[in-house]
N, C-alpha and C positions, 0 to 999 in steps of 0.2 A: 516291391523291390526286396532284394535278397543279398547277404550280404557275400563274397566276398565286394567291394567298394571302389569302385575306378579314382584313379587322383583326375585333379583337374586336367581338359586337354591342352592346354598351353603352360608349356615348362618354363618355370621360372626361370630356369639357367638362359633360355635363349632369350628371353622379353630383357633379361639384363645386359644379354647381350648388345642388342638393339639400342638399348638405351648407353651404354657404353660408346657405342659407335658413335650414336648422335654427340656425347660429349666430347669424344676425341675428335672429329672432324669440325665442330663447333668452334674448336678453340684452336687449329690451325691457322698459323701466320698466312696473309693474303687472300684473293679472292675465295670466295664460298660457292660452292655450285647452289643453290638455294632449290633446286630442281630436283638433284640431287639426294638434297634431305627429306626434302616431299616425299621420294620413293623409298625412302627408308622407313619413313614415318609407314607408309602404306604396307611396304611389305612386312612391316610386325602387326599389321590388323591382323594377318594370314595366321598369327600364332597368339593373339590377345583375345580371340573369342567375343567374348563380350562388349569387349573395346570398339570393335570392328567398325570403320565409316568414322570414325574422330579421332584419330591422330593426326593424320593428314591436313585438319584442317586451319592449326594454329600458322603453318606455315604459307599459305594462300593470302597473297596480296601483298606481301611483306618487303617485294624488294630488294633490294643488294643492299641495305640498312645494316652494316655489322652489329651495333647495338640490337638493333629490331629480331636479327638473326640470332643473336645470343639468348633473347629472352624467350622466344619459342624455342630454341633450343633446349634451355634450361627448364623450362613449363615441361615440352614432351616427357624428355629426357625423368624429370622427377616425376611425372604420371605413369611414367614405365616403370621404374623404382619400386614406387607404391603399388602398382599393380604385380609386380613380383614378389611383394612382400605379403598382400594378398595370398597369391596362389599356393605361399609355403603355409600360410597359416593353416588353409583349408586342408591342404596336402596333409601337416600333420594331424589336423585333426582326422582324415580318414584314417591314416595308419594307425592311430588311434582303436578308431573304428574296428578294423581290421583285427589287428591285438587281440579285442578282445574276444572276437568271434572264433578266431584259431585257437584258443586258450580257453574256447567256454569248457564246462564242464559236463559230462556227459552223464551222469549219477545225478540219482534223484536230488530236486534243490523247493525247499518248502514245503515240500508236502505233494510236489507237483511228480509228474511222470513224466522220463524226457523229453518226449515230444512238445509237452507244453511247457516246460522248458525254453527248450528252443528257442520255441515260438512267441513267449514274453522276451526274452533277449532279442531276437528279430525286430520285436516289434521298439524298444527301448533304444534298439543301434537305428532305427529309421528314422526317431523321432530325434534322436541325435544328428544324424546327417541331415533332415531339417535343418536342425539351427545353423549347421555349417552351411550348407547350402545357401539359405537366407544373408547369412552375413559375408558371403562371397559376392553374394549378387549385390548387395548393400553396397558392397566398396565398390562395385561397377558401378551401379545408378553414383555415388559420390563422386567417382572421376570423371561418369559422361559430364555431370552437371559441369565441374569444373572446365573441363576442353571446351563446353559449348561459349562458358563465359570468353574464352580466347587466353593467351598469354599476358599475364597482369605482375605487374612487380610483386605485390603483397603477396600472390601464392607462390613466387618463385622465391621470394623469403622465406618465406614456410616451410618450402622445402630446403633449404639451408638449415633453416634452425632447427628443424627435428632431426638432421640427420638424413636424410630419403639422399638427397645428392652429393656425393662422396667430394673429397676434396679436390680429387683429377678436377673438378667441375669448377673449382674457383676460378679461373679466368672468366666465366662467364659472368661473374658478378659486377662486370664493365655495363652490363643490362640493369643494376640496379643505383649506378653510379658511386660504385664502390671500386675502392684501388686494391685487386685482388692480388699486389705487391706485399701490399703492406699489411694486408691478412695473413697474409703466409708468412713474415716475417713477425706478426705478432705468435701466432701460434710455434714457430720457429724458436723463438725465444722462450715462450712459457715453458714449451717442453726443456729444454735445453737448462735452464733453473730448474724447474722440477727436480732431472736427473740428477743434473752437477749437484744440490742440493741434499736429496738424500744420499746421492754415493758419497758426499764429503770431499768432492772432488774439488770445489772454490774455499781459496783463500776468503778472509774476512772481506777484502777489496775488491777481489775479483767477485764476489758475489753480491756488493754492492755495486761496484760498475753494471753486472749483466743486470742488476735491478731498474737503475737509475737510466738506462738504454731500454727496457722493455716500457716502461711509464712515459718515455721521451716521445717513444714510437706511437703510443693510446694515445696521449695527448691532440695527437696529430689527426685523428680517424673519423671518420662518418662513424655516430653512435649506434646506427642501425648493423655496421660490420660488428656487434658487441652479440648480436642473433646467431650470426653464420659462426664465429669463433668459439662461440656455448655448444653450437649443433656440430663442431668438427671434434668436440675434448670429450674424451667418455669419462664413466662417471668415477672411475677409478685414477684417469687425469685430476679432474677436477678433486676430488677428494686429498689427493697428492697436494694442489694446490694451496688448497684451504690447509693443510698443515705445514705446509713450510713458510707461506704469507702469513700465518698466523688467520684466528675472524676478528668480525669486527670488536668483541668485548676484549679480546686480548692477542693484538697484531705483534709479527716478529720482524716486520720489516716496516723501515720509515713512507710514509705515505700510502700506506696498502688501501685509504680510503678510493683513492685515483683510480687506483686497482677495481675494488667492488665497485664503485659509484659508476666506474664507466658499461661497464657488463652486466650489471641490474638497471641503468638507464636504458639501455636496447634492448635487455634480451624479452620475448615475447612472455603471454601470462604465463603458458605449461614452462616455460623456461625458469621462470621464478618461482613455481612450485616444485619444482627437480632441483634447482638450490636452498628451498628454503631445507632438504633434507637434507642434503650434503655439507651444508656449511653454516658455521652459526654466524649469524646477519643482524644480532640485533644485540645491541650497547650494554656493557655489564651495570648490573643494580635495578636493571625493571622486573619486576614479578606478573608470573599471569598474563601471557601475551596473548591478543588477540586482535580481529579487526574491529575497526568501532564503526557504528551506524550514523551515526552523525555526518554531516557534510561537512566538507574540506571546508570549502567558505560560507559565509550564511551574511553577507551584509545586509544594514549598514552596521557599521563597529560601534562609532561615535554618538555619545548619547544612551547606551544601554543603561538597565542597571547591572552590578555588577561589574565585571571587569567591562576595560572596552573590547577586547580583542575576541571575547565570546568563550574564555577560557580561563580556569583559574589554576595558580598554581597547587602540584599536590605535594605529596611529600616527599621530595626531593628538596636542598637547602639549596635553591638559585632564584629565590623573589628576585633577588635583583636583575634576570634574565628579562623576565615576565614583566616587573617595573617597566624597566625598558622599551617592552614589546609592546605595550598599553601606552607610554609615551609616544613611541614613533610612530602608530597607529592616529591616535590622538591627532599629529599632526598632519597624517597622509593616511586618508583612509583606504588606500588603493593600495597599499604598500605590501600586505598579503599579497595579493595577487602576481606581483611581480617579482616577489622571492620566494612561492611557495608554487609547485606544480605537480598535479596527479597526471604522472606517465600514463596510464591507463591501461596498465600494466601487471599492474598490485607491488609498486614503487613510488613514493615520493620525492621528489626532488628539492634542495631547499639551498637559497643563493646565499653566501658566506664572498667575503672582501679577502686578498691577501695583504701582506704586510706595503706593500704599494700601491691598492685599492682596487685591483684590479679585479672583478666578480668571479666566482669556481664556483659549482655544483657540488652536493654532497648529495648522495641516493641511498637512502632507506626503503625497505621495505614497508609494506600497510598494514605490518601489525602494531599494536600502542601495548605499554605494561599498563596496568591497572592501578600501579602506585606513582606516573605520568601525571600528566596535565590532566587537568578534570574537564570535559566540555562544560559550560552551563552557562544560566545566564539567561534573556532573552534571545541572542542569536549566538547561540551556542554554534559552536565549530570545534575543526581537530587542527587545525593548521599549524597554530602556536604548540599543540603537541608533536607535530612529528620535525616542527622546527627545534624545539627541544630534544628531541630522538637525534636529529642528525648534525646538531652539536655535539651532541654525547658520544655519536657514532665518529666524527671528525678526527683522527690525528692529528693534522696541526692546524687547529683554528684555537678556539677559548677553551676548550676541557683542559684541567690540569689545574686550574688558578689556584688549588690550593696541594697541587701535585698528585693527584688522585687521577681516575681514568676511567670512562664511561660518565654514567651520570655523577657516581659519586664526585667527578673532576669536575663538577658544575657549581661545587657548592661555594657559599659564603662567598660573592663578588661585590662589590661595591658599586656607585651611581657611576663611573666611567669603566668598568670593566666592558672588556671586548668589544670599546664601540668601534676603534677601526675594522674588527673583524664582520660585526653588523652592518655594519654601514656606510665601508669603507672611507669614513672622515672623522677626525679625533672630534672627543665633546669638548664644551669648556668647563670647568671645573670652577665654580663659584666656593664653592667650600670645602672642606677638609679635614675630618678630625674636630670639628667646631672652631678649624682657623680659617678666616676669611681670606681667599684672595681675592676678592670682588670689595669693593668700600659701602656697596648696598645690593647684597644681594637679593632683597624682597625685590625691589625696583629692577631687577636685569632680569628677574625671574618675570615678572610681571609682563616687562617689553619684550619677552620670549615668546612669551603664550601671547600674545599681542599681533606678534611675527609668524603666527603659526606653527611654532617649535616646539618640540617636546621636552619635559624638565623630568626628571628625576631624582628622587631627595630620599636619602639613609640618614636613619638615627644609629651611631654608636655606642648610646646606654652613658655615655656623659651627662646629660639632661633628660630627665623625664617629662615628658606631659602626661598629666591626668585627666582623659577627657571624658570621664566616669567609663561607660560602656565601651567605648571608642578612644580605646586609651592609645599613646602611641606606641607602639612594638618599639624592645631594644633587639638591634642590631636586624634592622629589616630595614625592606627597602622599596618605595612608595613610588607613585609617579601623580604629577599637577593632574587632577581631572576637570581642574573647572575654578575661575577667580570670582568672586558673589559679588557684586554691585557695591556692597559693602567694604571689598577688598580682603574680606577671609580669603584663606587657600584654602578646597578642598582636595586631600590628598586619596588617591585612588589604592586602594590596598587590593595586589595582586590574589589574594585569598579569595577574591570575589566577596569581602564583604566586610567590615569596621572599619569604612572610610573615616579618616580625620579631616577636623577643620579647625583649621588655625588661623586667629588673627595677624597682621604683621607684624607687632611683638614677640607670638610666641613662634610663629615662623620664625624669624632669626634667631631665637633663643633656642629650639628644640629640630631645627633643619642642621644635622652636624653634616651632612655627603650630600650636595648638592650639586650637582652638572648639567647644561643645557646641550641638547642634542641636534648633533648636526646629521644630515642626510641629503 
C-alpha cells in the first residue's frame, strides 16, 4: 500500500442522514409504516459497509407496538450515530495520513538518501493506517455485537447519555418510560437560569421562582431521565451550571443538594467521571479524597469490638453523629441497609427525614476524605462514612448546628441533635445539662434497651468520672453498648475504643445528655 489514502467508503454525512430520517419519522404523530422503516434501515446497509445485513433486523417482528417501534427506532437510529462518528474518526485520521505524505520532506533525513527516506515514511503512514484501520473495524465488530443483541432499554440509554442521539430524538424516550415533556422542560429551564443568570437578567425573585419551578419539575421525574439530561448539556452548560448553583462545599442557591443528588443518582459511571471534573461534588473540610476498599456493608454490626456500626469516628467534632449511629444500629441492625445505598454508579445514596418525617435522598459521590470516618473494627465498613459525607453534603438537613457548613457544620451536637432528621421521629430526652427530666432515668434507660431502643448519653464536663484508663471524655458523646447482669452501663465510645462502665450511681451522677431514640 502506498500512500496517497482513500477515506472510508460510507460518508458520514449520509449514514446521519439515515439515522436522522429514522428519528424524524419515529416520532411522527399516528400510525408508523413499521415496513417502512425496515427499508430504510436496509437501504443505509447500501452505504454502512460493514454494517451491511443488521440494521434491518431490530425492526423484524415488532408490530405496530408504538413503544416497541420507538425503541428500535431509537437503537438503529443511535447505531448510525455511532457509526458516523466512527467513520469521521478514521476519515481524520487518514487526512492526517495524508498531511503528512504531501509535506514530507524531500532532502536528505538522518543520514538516509531520499529514496530511503521515502520509504521509512511509507512504511510508518502504513503502520499508522493499521491502527486506523483496526480500530474502524473494532467499532463495526462493537455495533454488529450490539444489533445482534436486538433493541434493549439500557443501550438506548446509553445512547442518550453519552450524547450519540441528539435531542430531536427525545420523544422516543416514551420506549424507556420516560416523560420526554418533562425532559425537555427540565433542560428548558436549566438553560434558561444558566443564561438569565450570568446575563443578570433576574431579579432576586425572579431567579428564585425560575429556581424553585426547576427543582419542582426534578422532583417529579424518573431518576434515569438524570442520564439523558447530562448527555443533552455540554460541558460548558454544565460548567455554567456548577457556577451559578454554586458545589456542593459552597452552594449559591437554596436546596442545590435536590439539584446534584437527583443527576448524580442517574447519571451513568462515564457520567460521573465527566462531573467529577467539571464540578466540585464533595463537602468542605475533607482532606485527601479518594475511594476506599472497604465494603459499603460488612454485617453483622451488633456485638463487634469496637464500634457497633464497623466505623469510628475521625477527626471531625460530630461523636454525637456517630453515638447516634452505634445506637440506632444497636437497635436495628438492618438499618444501614435501608438508608444507605450504592447506586453502582460510583454514587452513594443516603436517606435523611424532613421536617414532617417524610424520607429524601442525598447523593454523594464514592470518594471519602481521609480525615472522615475511619472504617475498622471487626466488620469494618464505609457506610457510616459516606452517611457522614452526605450530611455534610446536605443543605438543609443537620449541617450548620453550630452555623458552620460542610463538615465543619457537623460539629459539637448533643444526644438529641438531628434525630428527626435521622430518623424522622423526635428522641426523648431524659436528661439535660445534669437536669433531669425523667425522676429515674437509669430505670427508663434500662427499660429502653430492654425495648430494643437505642440510648445515647453526653457528658458536659460538669462531672467528671475517673475511670483510670477509660476515663470519661468532657464534652463527648457515647451510646448504651450493653447493660452487665450486675446493672453497670457499658457506654460505647464512638473512637472505636475507651468504652466506660458505670455503675447506677455514677450513671446518674456523670450521664449529664441523655436521650432515648426513637425510629
Amino acid at each position: 500500500m502506498k500512500p496517497p489514502y482513500d477515506p472510508y467508503e460510507a460518508k458520514s454525512s449520509t449514514v446521519r442522514s439515515y439515522a436522522d430520517t429514522l428519528v424524524t419519522k419515529s416520532t411522527l404523530v399516528g400510525p408508523i409504516n413499521t415496513t417502512a422503516l425496515q427499508n430504510k434501515a436496509k437501504a443505509a446497509e447500501n452505504i454502512t459497509g460493514e454494517l451491511t445485513d443488521k440494521l434491518d433486523e431490530p425492526f423484524a417482528n415488532i408490530g405496530g407496538d408504538a413503544k416497541q417501534i420507538a425503541l428500535a427506532s431509537a437503537f438503529v437510529a443511535g447505531s448510525l450515530y455511532e457509526w458516523a462518528t466512527a467513520i469521521d474518526t478514521f476519515n481524520t485520521g487518514i487526512d492526517g495520513l495524508n498531511e503528512r505524505w504531501n509535506t514530507r520532506s524531500t532532502g536528505p533525513s538522518g543520514g538516509l538518501s531520499p529514496p530511503e527516506a521515502e520509504a521509512q515514511l511509507i512504511r510508518t503512514l502504513n503502520t499508522d493506517w493499521g491502527t486506523f484501520d483496526a480500530a474502524i473495524d473494532g467499532s463495526a465488530a462493537t455495533l454488529k455485537t450490539e444489533l445482534d443483541k436486538g433493541p434493549d432499554a439500557e443501550s438506548v440509554l446509553a445512547y442518550f447519555a453519552n450524547g450519540t442521539l441528539p435531542e430531536s430524538a427525545l420523544p422516543l424516550l416514551t420506549a424507556l418510560g420516560i416523560d420526554p415533556q418533562k425532559v425537555k422542560s427540565v433542560l428548558a429551564d436549566l438553560r434558561t437560569f444558566i443564561k438569565e443568570s450570568k446575563d443578570g437578567n433576574y431579579t432576586s425573585q425572579d431567579r428564585m421562582d425560575a429556581w424553585s419551578g426547576l427543582l419542582e419539575t426534578i422532583k417529579g421525574m424518573d431518576p434515569s431521565a438524570a442520564a439523558v439530561i447530562l448527555g443533552a448539556l455540554s460541558d460548558d452548560e454544565l460548567k455554567d451550571l456548577g457556577e451559578q448553583v454554586g458545589g456542593v462545599s459552597e452552594q449559591h442557591m437554596a436546596s442545590g443538594t435536590d439539584l446534584y443528588s437527583f443527576l448524580l443518582a442517574g447519571a451513568t459511571a462515564e457520567q460521573i467521571q465527566r462531573l467529577k471534573d467539571i464540578w466540585d461534588l464533595n463537602p468542605k473540610g475533607g482532606e485527601n479524597w479518594g475511594v476506599p476498599t472497604e465494603s459499603l456493608f460488612n454485617p453483622p454490626y451488633v456485638g463487634n469490638d469496637g464500634t457497633t456500626i464497623g466505623a469510628a469516628q475521625g477527626s471531625f467534632d460530630d461523636c454525637w453523629m456517630f453515638a447516634k449511629l452505634n445506637a440506632i444500629v444497636e437497635a436495628d441492625p438492618n438499618w444501614p441497609q435501608q438508608h444507605v445505598r450504592d447506586n453502582g454508579n460510583g454514587t452513594v445514596s443516603v436517606q435523611f427525614y424532613d421536617g414532617d418525617g417524610n424520607p429524601y435522598w442525598v447523593t454523594v459521590t464514592d470518594e471519602l476524605p481521609s480525615n472522615g470516618a475511619d472504617p475498622g473494627g471487626v466488620n469494618e465498613s464505609t457506610w457510616a462514612a459516606y452517611y457522614e459525607k452526605a450530611m455534610a453534603a446536605d443543605d438543609h438537613g443537620a449541617d450548620g448546628i453550630l452555623g458552620g457548613d460542610g463538615y465543619d457544620g457537623l460539629t459539637a451536637g448533643f444526644s438529641d441533635s438531628a434525630d428527626e432528621y435521622m430518623t424522622g421521629e423526635e428522641s426523648n430526652n431524659l436528661v439535660q445539662g445534669h437536669w433531669p427530666w425523667s425522676d429515674d432515668p437509669y430505670g427508663d434507660v434500662k427499660d429502653a434497651i430492654d425495648d430494643g431502643k437505642g440510648v445515647v448519653v453526653g457528658n458536659w464536663g460538669n462531672q467528671m468520672f475517673d475511670g483510670g484508663d477509660d476515663d470519661m471524655q468532657t464534652f463527648h458523646v457515647y451510646y448504651v453498648k450493653d447493660i452487665l447482669p450486675n446493672g453497670d452501663v457499658v457506654l460505647g465510645n464512638p473512637w472505636g475504643h475507651s468504652d466506660v462502665t458505670l455503675s447506677e450511681g455514677e450513671f446518674n451522677d456523670y450521664a449529664e445528655d441523655v436521650s432515648i431514640v426513637n425510629q
